[in-house]
N, C-alpha and C positions, 0 to 999 in steps of 0.2 A: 505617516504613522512612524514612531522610533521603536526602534529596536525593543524596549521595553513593554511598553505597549504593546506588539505586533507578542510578546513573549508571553503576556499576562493575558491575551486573548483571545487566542486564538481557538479555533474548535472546529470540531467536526461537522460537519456538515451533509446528515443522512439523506435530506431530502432535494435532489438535485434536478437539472434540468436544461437544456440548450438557451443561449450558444453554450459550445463548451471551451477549454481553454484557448487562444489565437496560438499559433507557430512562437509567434515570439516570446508570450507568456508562458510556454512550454522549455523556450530555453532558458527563461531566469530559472525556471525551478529543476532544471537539470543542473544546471551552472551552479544553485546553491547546492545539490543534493553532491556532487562533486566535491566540494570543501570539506566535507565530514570527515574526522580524524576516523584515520588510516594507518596504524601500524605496519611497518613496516613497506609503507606504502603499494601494496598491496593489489589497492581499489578493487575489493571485493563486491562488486556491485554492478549491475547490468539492467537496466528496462525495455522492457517491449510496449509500446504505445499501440492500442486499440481502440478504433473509432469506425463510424458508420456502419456497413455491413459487416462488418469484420466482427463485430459482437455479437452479432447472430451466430458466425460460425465457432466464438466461444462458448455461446450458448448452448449447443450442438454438442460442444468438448464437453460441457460439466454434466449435460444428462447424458451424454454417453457414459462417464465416471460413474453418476450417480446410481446409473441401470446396471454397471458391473457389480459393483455390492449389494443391488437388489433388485433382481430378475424381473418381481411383481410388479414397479411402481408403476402409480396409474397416470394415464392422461395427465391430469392435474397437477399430481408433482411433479412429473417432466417439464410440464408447460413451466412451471416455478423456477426450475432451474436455469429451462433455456431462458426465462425470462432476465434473470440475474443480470448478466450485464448491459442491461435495456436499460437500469436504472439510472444512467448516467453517459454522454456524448462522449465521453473518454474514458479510456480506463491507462492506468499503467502498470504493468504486472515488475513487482519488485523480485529480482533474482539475485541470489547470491552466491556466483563460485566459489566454492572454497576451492583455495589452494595449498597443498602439501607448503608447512616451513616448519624449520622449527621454534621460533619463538613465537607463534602467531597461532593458538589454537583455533577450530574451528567457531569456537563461540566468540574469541574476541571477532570472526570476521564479520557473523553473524550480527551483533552488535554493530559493526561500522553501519550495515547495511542499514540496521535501525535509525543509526542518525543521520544517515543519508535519506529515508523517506522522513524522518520528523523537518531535517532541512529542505527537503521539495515539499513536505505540509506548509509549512511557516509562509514560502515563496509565492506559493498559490494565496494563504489567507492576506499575504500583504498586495497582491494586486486583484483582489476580491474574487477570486476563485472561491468557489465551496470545493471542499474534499472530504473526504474520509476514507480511511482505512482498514479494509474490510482482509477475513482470513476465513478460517471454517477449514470442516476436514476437506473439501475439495481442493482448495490450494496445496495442501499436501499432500493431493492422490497421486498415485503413479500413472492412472492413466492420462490425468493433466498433463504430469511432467512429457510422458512423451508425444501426447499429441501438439506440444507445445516446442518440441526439440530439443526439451534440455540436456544438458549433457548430464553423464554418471555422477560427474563432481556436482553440480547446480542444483539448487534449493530453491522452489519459488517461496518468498516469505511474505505476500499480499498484494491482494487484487487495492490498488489507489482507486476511487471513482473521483474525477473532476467534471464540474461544471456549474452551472449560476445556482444557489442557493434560494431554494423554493419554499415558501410557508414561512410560520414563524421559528424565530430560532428561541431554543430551550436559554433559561435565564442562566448561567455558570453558575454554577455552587461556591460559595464562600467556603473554601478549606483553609483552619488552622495549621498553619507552617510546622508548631510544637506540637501535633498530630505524629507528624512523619521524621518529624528530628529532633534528635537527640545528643548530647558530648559523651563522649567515651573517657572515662578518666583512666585509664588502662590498666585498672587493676582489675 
């Protein structure tokens, strides 16, 4: 597949399923997720890989979160919760330290971080990985972040699920380019 291709193609992939990625298709897409520009070199960017039992015990993390903001919830939405990262043989949680500079605000880091998971998406869709990119108020909770250890500075900014792409896949929509762009004639 070239680069173009792999660029025009690519997509999410909700409905996944084992195996899930090999070690070594985990390092192409760390090694692309790596190249993402990086002001002021920076490398605002850090993942934690979760697989096997281990996603049971984030499953445990998000209804605990889920149950501190709502005392009541029943059986069933718990079970929801914990079920969450059952949806897929891998997960990789995208973090982003920010670090104090001064030409480098928070949100440019933020953004690296962005294209460092659009670059670990691309890596996965070009060695047939399915993925997606999932978020929600739990990646934001506080009691995630610390049952997760992140530091004061650290931002998690999504849960990646990888693994074999199950069902059919949804047809891309044809978007008009003259939709979204526009020339500025700068008056």
């Amino acid at each position: 597949m070239d680069g173009i291709e792999l660029l025009l193609n690519r997509r999410s992939s909700p409905v996944l399923e084992s195996p899930g990625p090999t070690p070594e298709q985990l390092e192409v897409m760390f090694q692309a997720a790596l190249r993402a520009p990086d002001h002021a070199r920076l490398r605002p960017w850090r993942f934690l890989t979760v697989s096997g039992e281990a996603r049971e015990a984030l499953g445990e993390l998000l209804a605990k979160a889920a149950r501190f903001d709502q005392q009541d919830l029943s059986e069933d939405a718990l079970s929801r919760f914990r079920g969450m990262p059952l949806r897929a043989p891998t997960l990789v949680l995208a973090i982003c330290p920010v670090k104090e500079h001064p030409k480098v605000p928070e949100i440019e880091q933020k953004m690296s971080l962005a294209a460092a998971v659009q670059s670990l998406l691309l890596a996965a869709y070009a060695q047939g990985v399915g993925a997606v990119w999932r978020t929600g108020d739990l990646c934001y909770h506080p009691v995630v972040a610390e049952g997760l250890g992140l530091a004061e500075n650290e931002a998690l900014m999504g849960f990646i699920y990888l693994g074999t792409p199950s069902g059919s896949q949804k047809k891309l929509p044809v978007m008009e380019v003259s939709d979204f762009v526009s020339e500025w004639s700068g008056n």
